[in-house]
N, C-alpha and C positions, 0 to 999 in steps of 0.2 A: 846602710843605705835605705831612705824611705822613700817611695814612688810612690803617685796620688793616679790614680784612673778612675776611670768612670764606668760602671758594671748597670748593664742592661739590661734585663730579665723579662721575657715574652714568653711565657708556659704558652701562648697560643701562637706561637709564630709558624708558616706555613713547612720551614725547615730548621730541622736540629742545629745549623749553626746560628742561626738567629734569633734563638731562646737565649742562649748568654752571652752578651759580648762585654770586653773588656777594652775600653780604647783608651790612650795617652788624651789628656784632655783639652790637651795645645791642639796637637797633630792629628787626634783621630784614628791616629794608628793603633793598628792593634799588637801588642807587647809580644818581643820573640823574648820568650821565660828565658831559653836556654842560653842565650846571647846576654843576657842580666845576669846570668850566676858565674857565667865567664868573665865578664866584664869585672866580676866581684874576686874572684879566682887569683885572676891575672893573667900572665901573658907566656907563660913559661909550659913548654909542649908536653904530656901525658898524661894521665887519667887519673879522676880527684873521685874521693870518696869525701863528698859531701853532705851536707842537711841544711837543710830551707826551710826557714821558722816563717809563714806566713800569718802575718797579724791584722786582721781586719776589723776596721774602726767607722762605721757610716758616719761619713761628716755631714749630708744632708742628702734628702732623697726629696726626689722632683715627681708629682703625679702625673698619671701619664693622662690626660686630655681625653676627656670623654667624647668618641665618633660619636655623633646623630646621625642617622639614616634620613633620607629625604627621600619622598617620595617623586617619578618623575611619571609624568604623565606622556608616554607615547607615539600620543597622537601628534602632539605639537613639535617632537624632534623628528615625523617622520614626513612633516608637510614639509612640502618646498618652496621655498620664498620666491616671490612672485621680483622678476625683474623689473626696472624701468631704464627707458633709455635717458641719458644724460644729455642735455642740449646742449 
């Protein structure tokens, strides 16, 4: 069985789950491993002594878009706009 996802890697993410994700690249979800090796298993109830060969192959990696900081000036978000009445 070969499954394609999309692995996301943020060494600076503000939390440890969001340093690496793995999502399904349709659905965005994110993969239940253990529910794939079942599925692979079968259907048949008791406990498997398995091995999970995981093979990874970068089919193309996307750069991540470089933020610019802007500067904002202040003064001009803290005036307040002057009304007019509409006739």
């Amino acid at each position: 069985m070969i499954k394609h996802y999309i692995l996301s890697l943020n060494p600076t993410a503000k939390h440890d789950w969001d340093r690496c994700i793995l999502r399904d690249p349709l659905t965005a979800k994110r993969p239940d491993i253990s529910k794939l090796i079942a599925e692979a298993v079968g259907s048949d109830t008791g406990s498997y002594l398995v091995s999970v060969n995981i093979e990874v192959q970068v089919l193309e990696q996307a750069a991540v878009p470089h933020m610019e900081q802007l500067s904002l000036n202040i003064s001009e978000v803290t005036e307040k706009p002057q009304l007019r009445e509409v006739a």
